[in-house]
Structures are given as structure tokens and as C-alpha cells.
C-alpha positions in Angstrom: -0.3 41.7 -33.0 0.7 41.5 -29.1 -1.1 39.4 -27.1 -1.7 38.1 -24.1 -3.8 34.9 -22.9 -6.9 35.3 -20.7 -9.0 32.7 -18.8 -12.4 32.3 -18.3 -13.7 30.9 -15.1 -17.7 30.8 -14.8 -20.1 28.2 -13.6 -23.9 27.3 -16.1 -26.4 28.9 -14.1 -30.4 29.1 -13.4 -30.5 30.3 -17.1 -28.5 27.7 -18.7 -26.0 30.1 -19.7 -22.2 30.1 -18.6 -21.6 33.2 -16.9 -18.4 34.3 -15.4 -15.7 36.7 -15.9 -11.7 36.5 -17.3 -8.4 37.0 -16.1 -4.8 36.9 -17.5 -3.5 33.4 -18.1 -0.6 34.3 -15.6 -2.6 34.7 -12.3 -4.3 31.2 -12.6 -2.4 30.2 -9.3 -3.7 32.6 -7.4 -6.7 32.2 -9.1 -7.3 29.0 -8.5 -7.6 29.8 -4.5 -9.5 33.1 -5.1 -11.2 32.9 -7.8 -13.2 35.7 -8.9 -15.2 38.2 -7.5 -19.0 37.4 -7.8 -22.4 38.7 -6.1 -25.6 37.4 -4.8 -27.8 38.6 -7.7 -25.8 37.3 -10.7 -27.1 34.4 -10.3 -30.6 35.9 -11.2 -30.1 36.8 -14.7 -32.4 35.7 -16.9 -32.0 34.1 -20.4 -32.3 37.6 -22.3 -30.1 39.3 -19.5 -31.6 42.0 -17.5 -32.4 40.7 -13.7 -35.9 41.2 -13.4 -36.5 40.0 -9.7 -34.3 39.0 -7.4 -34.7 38.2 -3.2 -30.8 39.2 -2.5 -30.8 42.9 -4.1 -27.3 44.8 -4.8 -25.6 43.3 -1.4 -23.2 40.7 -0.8 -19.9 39.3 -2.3 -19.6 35.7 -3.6 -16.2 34.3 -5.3 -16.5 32.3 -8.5 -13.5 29.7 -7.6 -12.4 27.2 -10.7 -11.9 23.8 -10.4 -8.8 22.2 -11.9 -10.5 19.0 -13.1 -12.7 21.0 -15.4 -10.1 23.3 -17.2 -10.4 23.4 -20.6 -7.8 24.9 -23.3 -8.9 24.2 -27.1 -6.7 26.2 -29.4 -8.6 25.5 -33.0 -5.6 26.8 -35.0 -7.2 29.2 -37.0 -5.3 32.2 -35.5 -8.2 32.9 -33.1 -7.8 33.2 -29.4 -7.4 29.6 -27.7 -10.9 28.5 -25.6 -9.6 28.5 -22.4 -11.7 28.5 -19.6 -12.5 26.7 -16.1 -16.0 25.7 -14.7 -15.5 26.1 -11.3 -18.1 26.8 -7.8 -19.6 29.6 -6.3 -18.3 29.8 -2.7 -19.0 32.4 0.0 -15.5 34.7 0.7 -14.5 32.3 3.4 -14.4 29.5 0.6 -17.5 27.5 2.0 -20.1 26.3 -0.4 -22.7 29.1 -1.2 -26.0 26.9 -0.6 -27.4 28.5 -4.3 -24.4 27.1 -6.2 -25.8 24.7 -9.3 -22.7 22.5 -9.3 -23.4 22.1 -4.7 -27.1 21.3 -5.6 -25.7 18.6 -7.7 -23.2 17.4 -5.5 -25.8 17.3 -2.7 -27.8 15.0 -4.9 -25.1 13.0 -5.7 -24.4 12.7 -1.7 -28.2 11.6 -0.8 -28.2 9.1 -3.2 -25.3 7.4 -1.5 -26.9 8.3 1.7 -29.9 6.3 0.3 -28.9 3.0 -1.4 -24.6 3.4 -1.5 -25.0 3.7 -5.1 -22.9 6.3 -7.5 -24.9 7.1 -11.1 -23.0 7.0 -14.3 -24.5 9.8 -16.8 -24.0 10.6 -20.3 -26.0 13.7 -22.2 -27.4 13.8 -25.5 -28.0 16.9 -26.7 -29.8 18.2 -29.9 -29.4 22.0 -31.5 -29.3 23.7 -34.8 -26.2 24.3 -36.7 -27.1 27.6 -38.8 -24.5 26.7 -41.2 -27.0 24.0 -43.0 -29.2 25.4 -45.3 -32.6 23.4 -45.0 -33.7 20.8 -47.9 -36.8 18.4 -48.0 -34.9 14.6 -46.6 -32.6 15.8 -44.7 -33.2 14.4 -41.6 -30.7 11.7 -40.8 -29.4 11.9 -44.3 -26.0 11.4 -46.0 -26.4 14.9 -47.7 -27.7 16.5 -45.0 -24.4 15.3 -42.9 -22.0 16.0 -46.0 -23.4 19.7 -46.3 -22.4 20.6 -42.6 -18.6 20.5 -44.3 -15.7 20.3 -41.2 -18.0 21.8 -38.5 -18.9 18.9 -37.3 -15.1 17.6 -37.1 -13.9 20.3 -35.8 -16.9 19.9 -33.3 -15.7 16.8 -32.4 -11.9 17.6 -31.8 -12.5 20.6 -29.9 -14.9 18.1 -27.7 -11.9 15.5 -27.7 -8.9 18.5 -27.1 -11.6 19.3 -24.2 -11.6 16.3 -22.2 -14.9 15.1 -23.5 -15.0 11.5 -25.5 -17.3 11.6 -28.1 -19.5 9.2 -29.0 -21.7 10.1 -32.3 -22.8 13.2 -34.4 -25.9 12.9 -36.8 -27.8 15.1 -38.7 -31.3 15.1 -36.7 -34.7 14.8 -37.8 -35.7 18.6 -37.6 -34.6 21.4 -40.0 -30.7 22.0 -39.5 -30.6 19.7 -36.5 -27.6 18.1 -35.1 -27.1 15.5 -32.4 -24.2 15.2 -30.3 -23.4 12.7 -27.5 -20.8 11.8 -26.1 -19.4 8.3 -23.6 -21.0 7.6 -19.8 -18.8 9.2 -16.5 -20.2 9.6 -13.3 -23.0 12.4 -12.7 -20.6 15.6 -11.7 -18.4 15.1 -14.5 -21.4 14.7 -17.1 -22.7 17.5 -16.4 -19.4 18.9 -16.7 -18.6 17.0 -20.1 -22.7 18.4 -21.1 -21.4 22.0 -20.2 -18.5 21.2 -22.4 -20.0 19.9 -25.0 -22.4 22.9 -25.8 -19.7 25.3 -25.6 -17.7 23.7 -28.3 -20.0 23.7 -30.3 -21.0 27.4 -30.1 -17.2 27.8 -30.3 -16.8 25.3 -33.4 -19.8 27.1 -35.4 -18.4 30.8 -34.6 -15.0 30.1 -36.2 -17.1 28.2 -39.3 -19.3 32.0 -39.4 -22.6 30.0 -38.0 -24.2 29.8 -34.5 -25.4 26.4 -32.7 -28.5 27.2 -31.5 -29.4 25.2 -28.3 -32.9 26.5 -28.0 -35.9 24.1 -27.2 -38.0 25.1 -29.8 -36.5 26.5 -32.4 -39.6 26.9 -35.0 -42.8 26.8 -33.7 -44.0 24.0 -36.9 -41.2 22.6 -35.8 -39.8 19.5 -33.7 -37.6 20.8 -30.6 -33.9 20.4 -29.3 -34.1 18.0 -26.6 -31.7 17.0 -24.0 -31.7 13.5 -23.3 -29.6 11.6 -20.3 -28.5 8.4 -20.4 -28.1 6.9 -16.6 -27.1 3.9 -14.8 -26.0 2.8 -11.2 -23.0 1.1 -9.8 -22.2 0.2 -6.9 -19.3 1.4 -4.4 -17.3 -1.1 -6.3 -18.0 0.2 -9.6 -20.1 -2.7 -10.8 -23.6 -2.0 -12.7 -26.6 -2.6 -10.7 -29.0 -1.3 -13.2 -30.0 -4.7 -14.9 -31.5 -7.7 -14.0 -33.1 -10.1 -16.5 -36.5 -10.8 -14.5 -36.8 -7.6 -13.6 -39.9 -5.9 -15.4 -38.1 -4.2 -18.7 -34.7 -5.6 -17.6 -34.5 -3.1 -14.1 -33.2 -3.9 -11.1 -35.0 -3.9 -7.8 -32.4 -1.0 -7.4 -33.1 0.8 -10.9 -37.2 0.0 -10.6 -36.9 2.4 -7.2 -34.7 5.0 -8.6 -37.1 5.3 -11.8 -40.3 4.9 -9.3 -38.9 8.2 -7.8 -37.9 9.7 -10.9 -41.4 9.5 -12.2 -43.0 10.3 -8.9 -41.7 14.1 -8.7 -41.8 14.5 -12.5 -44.8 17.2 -12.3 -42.5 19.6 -9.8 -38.9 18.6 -11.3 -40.3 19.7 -14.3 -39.8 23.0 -13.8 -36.5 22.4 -13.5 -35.8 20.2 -16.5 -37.6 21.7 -18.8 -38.0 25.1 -17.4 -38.5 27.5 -20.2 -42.0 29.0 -22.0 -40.9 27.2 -25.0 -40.0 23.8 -23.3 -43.5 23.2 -23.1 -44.2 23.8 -26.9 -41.7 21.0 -27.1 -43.8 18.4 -25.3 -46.3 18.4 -27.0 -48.0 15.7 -29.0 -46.1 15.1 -32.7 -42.7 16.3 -31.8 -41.0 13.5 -31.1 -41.2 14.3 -27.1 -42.6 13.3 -24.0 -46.2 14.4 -22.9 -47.0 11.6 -20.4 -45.5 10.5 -16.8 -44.3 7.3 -18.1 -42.0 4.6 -18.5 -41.4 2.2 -21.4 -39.0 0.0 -22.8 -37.2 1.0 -26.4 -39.9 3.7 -26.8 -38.9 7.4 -28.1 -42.0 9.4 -27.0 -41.8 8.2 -23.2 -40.6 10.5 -20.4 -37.9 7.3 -19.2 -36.9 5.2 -22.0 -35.5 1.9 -21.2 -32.9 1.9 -23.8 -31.9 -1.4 -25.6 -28.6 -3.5 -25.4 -26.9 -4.0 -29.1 -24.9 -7.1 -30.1 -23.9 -9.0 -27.0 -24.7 -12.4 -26.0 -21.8 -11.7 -22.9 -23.8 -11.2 -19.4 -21.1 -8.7 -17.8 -21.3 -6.7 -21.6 -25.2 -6.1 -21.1 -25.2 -5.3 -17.3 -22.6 -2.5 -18.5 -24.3 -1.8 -21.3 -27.8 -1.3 -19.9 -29.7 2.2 -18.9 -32.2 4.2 -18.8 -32.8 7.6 -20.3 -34.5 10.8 -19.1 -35.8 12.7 -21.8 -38.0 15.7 -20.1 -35.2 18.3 -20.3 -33.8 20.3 -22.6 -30.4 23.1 -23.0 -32.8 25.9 -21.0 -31.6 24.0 -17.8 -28.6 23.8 -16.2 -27.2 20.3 -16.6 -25.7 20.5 -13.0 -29.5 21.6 -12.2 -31.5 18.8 -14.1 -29.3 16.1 -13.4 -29.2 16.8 -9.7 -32.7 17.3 -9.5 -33.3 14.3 -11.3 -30.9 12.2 -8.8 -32.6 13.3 -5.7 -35.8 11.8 -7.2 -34.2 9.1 -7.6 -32.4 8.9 -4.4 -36.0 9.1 -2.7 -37.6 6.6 -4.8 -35.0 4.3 -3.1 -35.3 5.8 0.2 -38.9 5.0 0.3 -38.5 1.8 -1.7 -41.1 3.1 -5.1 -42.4 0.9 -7.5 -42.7 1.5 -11.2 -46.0 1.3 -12.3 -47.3 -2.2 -13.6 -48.3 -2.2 -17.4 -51.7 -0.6 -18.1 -51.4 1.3 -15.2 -53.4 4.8 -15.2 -51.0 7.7 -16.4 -51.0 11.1 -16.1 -50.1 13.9 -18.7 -46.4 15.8 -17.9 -47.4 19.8 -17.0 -48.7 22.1 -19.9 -47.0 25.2 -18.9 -44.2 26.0 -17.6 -46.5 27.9 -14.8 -48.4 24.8 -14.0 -44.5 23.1 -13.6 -43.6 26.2 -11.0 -46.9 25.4 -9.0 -46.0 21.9 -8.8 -42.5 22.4 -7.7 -43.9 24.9 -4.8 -46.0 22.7 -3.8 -43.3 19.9 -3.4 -41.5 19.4 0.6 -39.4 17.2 -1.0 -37.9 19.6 -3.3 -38.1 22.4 -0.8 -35.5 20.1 1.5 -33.3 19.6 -2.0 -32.8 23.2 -2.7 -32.7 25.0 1.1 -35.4 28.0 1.3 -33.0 30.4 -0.3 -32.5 28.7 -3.3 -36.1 27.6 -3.6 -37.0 31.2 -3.2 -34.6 32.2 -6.0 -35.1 29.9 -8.3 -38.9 30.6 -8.6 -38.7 34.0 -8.9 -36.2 33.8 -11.4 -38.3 31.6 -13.8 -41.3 33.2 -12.8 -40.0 36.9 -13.7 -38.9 35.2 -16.9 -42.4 33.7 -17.4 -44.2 37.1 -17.1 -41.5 39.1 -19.2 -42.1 36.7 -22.4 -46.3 36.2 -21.4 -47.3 38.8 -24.1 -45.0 37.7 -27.0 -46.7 35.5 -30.1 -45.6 31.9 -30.5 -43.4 32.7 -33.4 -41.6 36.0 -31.6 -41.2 33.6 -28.4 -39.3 30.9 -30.5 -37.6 33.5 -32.4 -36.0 35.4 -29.2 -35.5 31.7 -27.3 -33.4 30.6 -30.8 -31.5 34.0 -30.5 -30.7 33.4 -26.9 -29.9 29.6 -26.9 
């Protein structure tokens, strides 16, 4: 049958989703200066689709331009079409940055954290879905059979991730029904989010050609546990040496690490919204699932919002300041990882700014937002994350998650989790 090769370049917008459009493999040169057309209002699509508010109506033209140090080109030699596509930025038609791109919020939050401290953050994104291909038994989770019955989906997962650019670091069958792990090895924060982009993609791309879907979704089954997205961080200095531990530090944190976190936790009831910012994140976090539902941090504990994460096997002091982090686990595959992590970072950033404690043990804590309306209120509310996103983006972004919020507001629990599964 002819053929001939096409490219996608897109970018993983408000809705989590990678939107973009395709070209012939031939005009990549030119593309890569161009780009492709885009407009103002794209980027308000919600999860389902249709755009169901938006502040910049039908006017304006934006340009989708890729960036060659996220191409990827996975052929799965199956006779299907090759995955080849770029991530790339939206720019205004002059080629500046347009101020509501997700990958410039997050290289603005990587910038004010330097501005802050001089530090650079090293990410690495664990991410949890369901692999439709498993049918369901009583034991599977984290089982031998459980992994077995997945057949190659999971290797070919796990080459496509490798073919992609992405170093893998484990897949595991999960604790919920038909629930998969993936993560994959540390690089600094705009290529994680990259690599977490990635990562989902292959995925969906691995379980199509295997006849299944991976289903991203934060709550899959309402009696269910949820799909979490978990990110492993750490700090380094402008030399590239950790900075994160410190033995007498409380739980092993660094004066450094102890300010970032202070911050992190700090703005956790407005960055919420954007971590988590689905109806069915907060069905997630909720008591019994295996998730956050308090403002906390806590060492080697799995229900905390930051877990101080333990060192394995090394009596070497250089081994444990490299292997030591902390993770973030209030998001989930609803956000955009360049969204969430940046977010997250300029929490951080101003935790170090304004030199923030963590709280001493038995301090008083607070409960993480019930809704994602109460999450959109904090947010608002916030200066400081009015000042992260500009007022155009802050403006956008609520009504796009608010338009969202009223669309599903009359849909039963198990319709909600049903339509979020389909979508995710």
C-alpha cells in the first residue's frame, strides 16, 4: 500500500491531553521554524472536547513550533504507522513565547527557582493507569499472575519508552483492578515532564497495537482505588551536586529541601487545582485509597501529600545524597505534567525565597480541598499564583476547569468515572 510518513507536533495542554496537528515527514525543516498553525481558543478544550468557555473567542493565530530535543520516532514493527511526533511550544507568529504556553509556565518555574536559591530540580514521574488487556482476578495486585497475564504489553511498553528516549525504571502490576505502574529514571524538571508526556503516550500507543486501551483516568471505578501521579524530586546545585539531604536535618532534608517543601505545602490548597484538577481527582483523595487527604509531610509514609522517600542499600555518603528525594503525590494524569510540575516548583521556589519551615512533628494539619471547586477558590484567591500564571492565563485556566466542573455537576458517581475512564 503507498505511503507516506506524517509527523505529529502538539504540546499536553490544560486538559492533560496532547493536542496538535500532522504534517508530511518531508517538511520537518521548515517545520521546525514554523511550526504549525494554532489559535487562542485551542487551548480551551476540555477533556470530553467541545470548548465550553473561553476569554479569547474565534480571533487570533498562534504557531505550535516543535522542539528537536523532544522528537520521538517509535516504529513497533507490527506494520503499523511509526509514532512519530514532536512536543514542541506555543509561540505567538513572531516566534515569542505565548504567556498561556504549559511548557513557558514551566520554564518560568524552573527560572524563579534559580532566581531564588541557584538551585536546578531533578524530577522523575510515576504514573499509575489501567491496562484493559487484564482481565480482573481476586490477588492480583502486585502479583506474579497478575504481571504474567499482561503478556508482551508491558515489554513492548517498555521498548517503545526506551526507542523514545525515556529510561525506564520499573513496571508492576498495581494494587487496584487492572492497574499498572510505570516509572521511569530522574532528569531535570523540563525534560521529566517531557519523559512523563512520553511515557503516557507509549503506553496508549503500546495497548492499541495489543487491541486494549491504557486508561490514565484518576478514578477509574468509583469502589475503587485511583491512578495517581507521583513525582519524585530533588535539588542540585549549579554544579550538579545534590543538596537535598543532610543527616541532622529533620527526616534527612536540607535547610535547602526543608524550604522548598515548606513552600510546597504552603500553596497546596490553591496548587491543588492544578495537580489534581479534575471532578474525579477528588474522589481519589479520599480516605482508604491509598491517597493523600491531609497537608502533610512524612517520612517513608504512602498516604502523605510529600513523602520523604527512603534510601536502599548504601552505607556510601555521596550514594545517599544522590539517592535521596522527596515525592509529591497530590496529582494525577488529568494535569498537565508541564502544569503540575511547574506549579509545584514555584511553590517551592517561594518557600526558599521566604526562607519556610516545615512543620515540627505534631504540628496541627489541615485536610487537602474536598472538591475540585473548593481547589479553584483557593487558587483565586492566591497572589502568588496570580503572579505565576500572568492575568491571561489565570483567567483561562479557571474558566476552563470551571466550564468543565459545571458540564459534569449533574452526572452520578459511576457515569462521572465511567466518562473520565473513557477520556483518560
Amino acid at each position: 500500500m503507498l505511503r507516506e510518513e506524517l509527523v505529529f507536533v502538539g504540546t499536553c495542554d490544560i486538559a492533560g491531553h496532547v493536542r496538535g496537528k500532522g504534517f508530511p515527514a518531508g517538511d520537518i525543516d521548515a517545520r521546525r521554524r514554523k511550526g504549525v498553525g494554532w489559535t487562542h481558543s485551542n487551548l480551551m478544550q476540555t477533556a470530553f472536547g467541545p470548548i465550553l468557555d473561553t476569554p479569547f473567542g474565534t480571533a487570533g493565530d498562534l504557531m505550535i513550533v516543535p522542539d528537536p530535543a523532544a522528537e520521538v520516532r517509535v516504529d513497533f514493527a507490527d506494520g503499523s504507522a511509526s509514532e512519530h511526533f514532536f512536543l514542541g511550544d506555543i509561540r505567538n507568529t513572531d516566534g515569542t513565547a505565548w504567556e498561556c504556553c504549559p511548557r513557558e509556565f514551566l520554564r518560568r518555574a524552573i527560572a524563579a527557582l534559580n532566581a531564588a536559591s541557584g538551585l536546578q530540580l531533578i524530577a522523575a514521574f510515576e504514573q499509575e493507569f489501567v491496562y484493559t488487556g487484564n482481565q480482573h482476578r481476586d490477588g492480583d495486585a502486585y502479583s506474579l499472575n497478575a504481571f504474567r497475564r499482561q503478556g508482551t504489553f508491558g515489554e513492548s511498553l517498555i521498548a517503545a519508552m526506551r526507542a523514545a528516549g525515556v529510561r525506564p525504571d520499573s513496571f508492576l502490576a498495581e494494587y487496584g483492578t487492572r492497574q499498572f505502574e510505570v516509572t521511569v529514571a530522574p532528569t531535570p524538571a523540563l525534560t521529566a515532564a517531557d519523559h512523563a508526556v512520553i511515557t503516557r503516550e507509549m503506553a496508549r500507543a503500546a495497548a492499541h497495537r495489543h487491541g486494549f486501551r491504557a486508561s490514565f483516568s484518576p478514578m477509574p471505578e468509583a469502589s475503587g482505588v485511583g491512578n495517581g501521579v507521583h513525582i519524585h524530586m530533588s535539588l542540585q546545585d549549579a554544579s550538579g551536586t545534590p543538596v537535598t539531604y543532610a543527616p541532622t536535618g529533620p527526616m534527612g532534608l536540607s535547610t535547602s529541601a526543608q524550604h522548598f517543601c515548606a513552600g510546597v505545602l504552603h500553596h497546596l490548597p490553591a496548587i491543588c487545582a492544578i495537580t489534581a484538577p479534575s471532578p474525579v481527582s477528588y474522589l481519589r483523595l479520599t480516605p482508604n485509597r491509598w491517597a493523600p487527604t491531609l497537608i502533610d509531610i512524612v517520612q517513608q509514609d504512602r498516604g502523605a501529600a510529600m513523602r520523604v522517600c527512603p534510601v536502599f542499600a548504601t552505607a556510601d555518603p555521596g550514594d545517599t545524597a544522590r539517592q535521596f528525594n522527596f515525592e509529591f503525590r497530590v496529582s494525577d494524569a488529568a494535569a498537565s505534567p508541564y502544569l503540575a510540575l511547574g506549579a509545584v516548583i514555584f511553590a517551592g521556589a517561594d518557600g526558599l525565597r521566604r526562607k519556610l519551615g516545615v512543620p515540627p512533628p505534631g504540628s496541627r494539619v489541615d485536610e487537602l480541598p474536598h472538591s475540585l471547586g473548593q481547589a479553584l477558590d483557593a487558587m483565586a484567591a492566591s497572589k502568588a499564583v496570580a503572579e505565576w500564571f500572568g492575568p491571561v492565563f489565570l483567567e483561562a485556566y479557571l474558566r476552563h476547569r470551571r466550564s468543565e466542573m459545571h458540564h459534569v455537576a449533574e452526572w452520578a458517581v459511576n457515569e462521572l468515572c465511567n466518562r473520565y475512564a473513557e477520556v483518560y
